[in-house]
C-alpha positions in Angstrom: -19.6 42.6 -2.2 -18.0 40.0 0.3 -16.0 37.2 -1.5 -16.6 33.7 -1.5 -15.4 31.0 0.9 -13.7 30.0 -2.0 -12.1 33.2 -2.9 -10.7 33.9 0.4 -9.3 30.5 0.4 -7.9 31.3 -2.9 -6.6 34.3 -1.6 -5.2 33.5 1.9 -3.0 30.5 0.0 0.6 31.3 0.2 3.0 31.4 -2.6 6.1 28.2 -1.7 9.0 29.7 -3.1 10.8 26.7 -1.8 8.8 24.4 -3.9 8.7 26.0 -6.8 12.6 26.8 -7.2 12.9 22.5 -6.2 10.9 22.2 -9.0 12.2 24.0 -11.4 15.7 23.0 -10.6 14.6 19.5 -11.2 13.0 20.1 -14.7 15.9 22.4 -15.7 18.6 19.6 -14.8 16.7 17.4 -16.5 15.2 18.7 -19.5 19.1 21.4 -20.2 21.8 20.0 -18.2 21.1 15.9 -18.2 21.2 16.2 -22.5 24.0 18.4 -22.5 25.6 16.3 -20.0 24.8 13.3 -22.7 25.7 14.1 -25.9 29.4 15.5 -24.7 29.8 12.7 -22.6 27.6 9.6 -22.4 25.9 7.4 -20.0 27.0 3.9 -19.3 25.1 1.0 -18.9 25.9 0.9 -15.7 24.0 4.7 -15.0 21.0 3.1 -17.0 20.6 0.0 -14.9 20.9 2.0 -11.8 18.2 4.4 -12.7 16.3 1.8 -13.6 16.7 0.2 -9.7 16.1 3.4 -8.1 13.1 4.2 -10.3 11.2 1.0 -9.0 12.1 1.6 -5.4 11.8 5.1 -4.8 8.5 4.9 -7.0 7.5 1.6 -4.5 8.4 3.6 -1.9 5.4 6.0 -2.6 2.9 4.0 -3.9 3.3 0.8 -1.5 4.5 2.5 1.7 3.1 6.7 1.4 0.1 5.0 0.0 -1.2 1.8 0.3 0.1 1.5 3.7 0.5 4.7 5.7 -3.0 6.4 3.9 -4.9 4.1 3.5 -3.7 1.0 5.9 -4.3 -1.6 3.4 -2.3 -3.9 5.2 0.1 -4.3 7.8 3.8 -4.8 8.1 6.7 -5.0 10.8 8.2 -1.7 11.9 11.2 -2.2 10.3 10.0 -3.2 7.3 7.5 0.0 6.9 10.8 1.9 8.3 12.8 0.5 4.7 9.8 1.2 2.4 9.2 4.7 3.9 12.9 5.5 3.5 12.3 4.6 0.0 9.4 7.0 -0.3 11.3 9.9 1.4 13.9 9.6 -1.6 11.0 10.3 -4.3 11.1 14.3 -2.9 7.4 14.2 -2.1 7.3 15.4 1.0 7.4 13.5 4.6 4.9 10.2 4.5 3.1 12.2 7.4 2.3 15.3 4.8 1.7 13.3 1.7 -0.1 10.9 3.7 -2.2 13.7 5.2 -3.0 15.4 1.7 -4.3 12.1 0.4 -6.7 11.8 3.2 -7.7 14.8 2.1 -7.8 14.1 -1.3 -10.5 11.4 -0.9 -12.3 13.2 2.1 -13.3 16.3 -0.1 -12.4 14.7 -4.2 -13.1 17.4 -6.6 -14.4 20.1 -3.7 -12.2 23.4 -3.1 -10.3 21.4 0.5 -9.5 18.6 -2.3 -5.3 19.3 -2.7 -5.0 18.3 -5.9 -8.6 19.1 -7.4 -9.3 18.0 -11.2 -12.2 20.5 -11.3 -9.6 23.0 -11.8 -7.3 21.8 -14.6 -4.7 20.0 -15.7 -2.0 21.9 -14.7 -3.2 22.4 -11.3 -4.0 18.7 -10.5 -0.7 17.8 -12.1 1.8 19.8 -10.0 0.6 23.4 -10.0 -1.1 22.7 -6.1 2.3 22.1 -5.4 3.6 26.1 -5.5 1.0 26.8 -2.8 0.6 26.2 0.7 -2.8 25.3 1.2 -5.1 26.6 4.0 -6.9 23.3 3.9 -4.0 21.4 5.4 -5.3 20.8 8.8 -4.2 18.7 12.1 -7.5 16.3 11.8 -6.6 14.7 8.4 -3.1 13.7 10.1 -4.3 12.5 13.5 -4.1 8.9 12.7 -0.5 8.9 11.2 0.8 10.9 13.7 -0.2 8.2 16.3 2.4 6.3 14.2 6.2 6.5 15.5 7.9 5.2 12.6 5.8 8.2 10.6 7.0 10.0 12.6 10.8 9.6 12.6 10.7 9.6 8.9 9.1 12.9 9.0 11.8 14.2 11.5 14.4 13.3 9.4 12.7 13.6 5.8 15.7 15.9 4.8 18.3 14.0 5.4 16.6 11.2 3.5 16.0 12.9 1.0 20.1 13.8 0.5 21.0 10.2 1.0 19.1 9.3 -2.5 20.3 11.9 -4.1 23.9 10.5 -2.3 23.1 6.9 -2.9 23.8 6.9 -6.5 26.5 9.0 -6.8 28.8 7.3 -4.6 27.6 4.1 -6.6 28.9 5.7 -9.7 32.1 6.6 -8.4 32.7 3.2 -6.9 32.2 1.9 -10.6 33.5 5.0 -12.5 35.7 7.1 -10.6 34.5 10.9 -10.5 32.8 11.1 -13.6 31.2 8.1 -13.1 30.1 9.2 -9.8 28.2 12.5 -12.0 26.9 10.3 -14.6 25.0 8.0 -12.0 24.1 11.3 -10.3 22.4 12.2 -13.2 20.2 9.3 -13.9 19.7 7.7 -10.8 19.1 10.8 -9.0 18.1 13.8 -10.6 16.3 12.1 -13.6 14.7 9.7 -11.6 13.5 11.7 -9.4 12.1 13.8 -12.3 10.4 10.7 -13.5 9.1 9.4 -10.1 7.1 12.7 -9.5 5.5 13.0 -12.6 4.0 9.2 -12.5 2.8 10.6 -9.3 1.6 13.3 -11.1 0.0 11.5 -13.7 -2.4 9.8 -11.4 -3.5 13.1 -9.4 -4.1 14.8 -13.2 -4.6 12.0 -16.0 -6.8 9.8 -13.6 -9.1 11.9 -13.3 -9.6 13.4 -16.7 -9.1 10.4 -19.0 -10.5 6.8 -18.9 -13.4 4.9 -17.6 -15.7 4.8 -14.5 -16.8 1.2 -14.1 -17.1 1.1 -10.4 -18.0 4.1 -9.7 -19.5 8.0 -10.5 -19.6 9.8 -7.5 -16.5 11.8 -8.3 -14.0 12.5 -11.2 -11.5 9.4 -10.4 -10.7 7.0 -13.8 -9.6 3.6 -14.5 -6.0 4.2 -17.0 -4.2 1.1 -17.7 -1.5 3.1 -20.0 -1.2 4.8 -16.6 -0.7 2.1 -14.3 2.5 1.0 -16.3 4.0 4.2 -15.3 2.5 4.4 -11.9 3.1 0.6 -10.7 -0.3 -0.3 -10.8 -2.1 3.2 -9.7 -3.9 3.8 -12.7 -6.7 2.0 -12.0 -7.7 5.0 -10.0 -11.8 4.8 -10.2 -11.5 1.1 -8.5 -9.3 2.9 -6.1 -11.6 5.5 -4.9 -14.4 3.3 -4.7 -12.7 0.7 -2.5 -9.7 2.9 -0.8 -8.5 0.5 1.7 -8.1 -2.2 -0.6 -4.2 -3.5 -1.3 -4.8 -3.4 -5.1 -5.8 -0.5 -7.3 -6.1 -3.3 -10.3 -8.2 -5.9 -9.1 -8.2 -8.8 -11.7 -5.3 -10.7 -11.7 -4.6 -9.6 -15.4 -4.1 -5.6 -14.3 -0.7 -4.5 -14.4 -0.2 -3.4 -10.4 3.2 -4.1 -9.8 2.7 -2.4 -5.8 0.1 -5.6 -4.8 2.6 -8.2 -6.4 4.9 -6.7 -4.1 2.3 -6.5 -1.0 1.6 -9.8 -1.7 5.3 -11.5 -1.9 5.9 -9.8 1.4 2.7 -11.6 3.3 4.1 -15.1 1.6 7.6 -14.5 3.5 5.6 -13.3 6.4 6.4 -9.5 6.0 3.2 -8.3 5.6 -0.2 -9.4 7.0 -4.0 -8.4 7.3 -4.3 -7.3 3.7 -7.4 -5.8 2.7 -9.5 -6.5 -0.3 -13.1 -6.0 -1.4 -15.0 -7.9 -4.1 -15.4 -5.0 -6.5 -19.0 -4.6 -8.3 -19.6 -3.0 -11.9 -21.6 -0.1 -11.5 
């Protein structure tokens, strides 16, 4: 019997041994060596406070530059400034905005179908970060043509690596300016490894959680969910179901009472003229 489209794409999808041994680095620093690390010989304020700064910007980074701007082109910003923010992104570890950005595309062009990258149809563990150990035979030049028409995309995804390093770099040198060497571990730690542990699994959260748990007021066409306990992880993606009914829009919560931290930020930026033509739809129940 011949296989399926769907089982040849199953089978032709490449193991990432590069990805998964990132991966499990991460959660192995994290969830062994950061509480080793801590209980023989502390954190400071100071490595608190700092993972706490890097959290918001690296997670802003994704969700108001990979995201709302490069995927979706909810609004529009100098070079300069889309150069900062995507800089930002880079030091989350999700991959270059032009491959993250390209996967997203994808996401909403085939939601819950076998091409969908992250597809909810086939569990949690694969929506959440199990798509991540493969390299998909779905990924294809047309879902990247727009952002590749983009030069500052483009730079960032030529130099993505050494991004990457200077986050990781960023708060260790930090520490040892405060701390000397120990210091410079400590804020290593937290503001890098940990936070970075933390920033992809808010991602995560929103490719898995949002589409298995919470409501559908906008829309039922596919598996995306509105979660506000979400959103306070994810600044302000959450509200997921809005989101895939009215993509382009700069705010995944809508009513000014929604706890979306990335249009606050969209929005500051077009007061002190840093950000302009920002999209919005008046969202209908149903």
């Amino acid at each position: 019997m011949l296989a399926t489209t769907t089982e040849t794409a199953e089978i032709r999808a490449e193991f990432s041994p590069l990805n998964f041994a990132l991966f499990c680095a991460i959660v192995a620093a994290t969830t062994i060596g950061l509480p080793l690390y801590g209980y023989y010989y502390g954190f400071s304020l100071f490595d608190w406070v700092l993972f706490l700064v890097m959290y918001i910007v690296t997670g802003m980074g994704i969700t108001v530059g990979y995201h709302r701007l490069v995927s979706h082109q909810s609004f529009e910003c100098p070079n300069w400034v889309k150069a900062c923010i995507l800089v930002a992104g880079g030091w989350a570890l999700q991959n270059s905005a032009l491959k993250w950005g390209g996967d997203h595309i994808r996401h909403h062009a085939k939601t819950d179908e076998e091409e969908d990258p992250y597809n909810a149809t086939k569990g949690f563990w694969h929506s959440h970060c199990g798509w991540l150990f493969y390299d998909s035979v779905h990924r294809k030049d047309k879902y990247e043509i727009r952002l590749r028409r983009d030069p500052v995309v483009m730079w960032q995804d030529r130099y993505y690596w050494p991004i990457v390093v200077t986050g990781l770099l960023l708060p260790f040198v930090l520490g040892v300016w405060h701390g000397g060497w120990q210091g410079g571990i400590s804020a290593f730690l937290l503001g890098g490894l940990f936070r970075m542990f933390m920033v992809l699994n808010s991602t995560f959260t929103i490719n898995s959680l949002c589409h298995m748990v919470g409501a559908q007021p906008y829309s039922k066409k596919d598996s995306s969910r509105d979660s506000w306990l979400v959103s306070f992880v994810s600044f302000g993606e959450g509200y997921h179901n809005f989101h895939h009914a009215y993509a382009r829009d700069f705010r995944n919560g809508p009513e000014w009472y929604n706890f979306d931290p990335s249009k606050w930020i969209i929005f500051t930026l077009s007061l002190i003229g840093l950000a302009s033509n920002l999209r919005r739809n008046d969202p209908t129940i149903g």
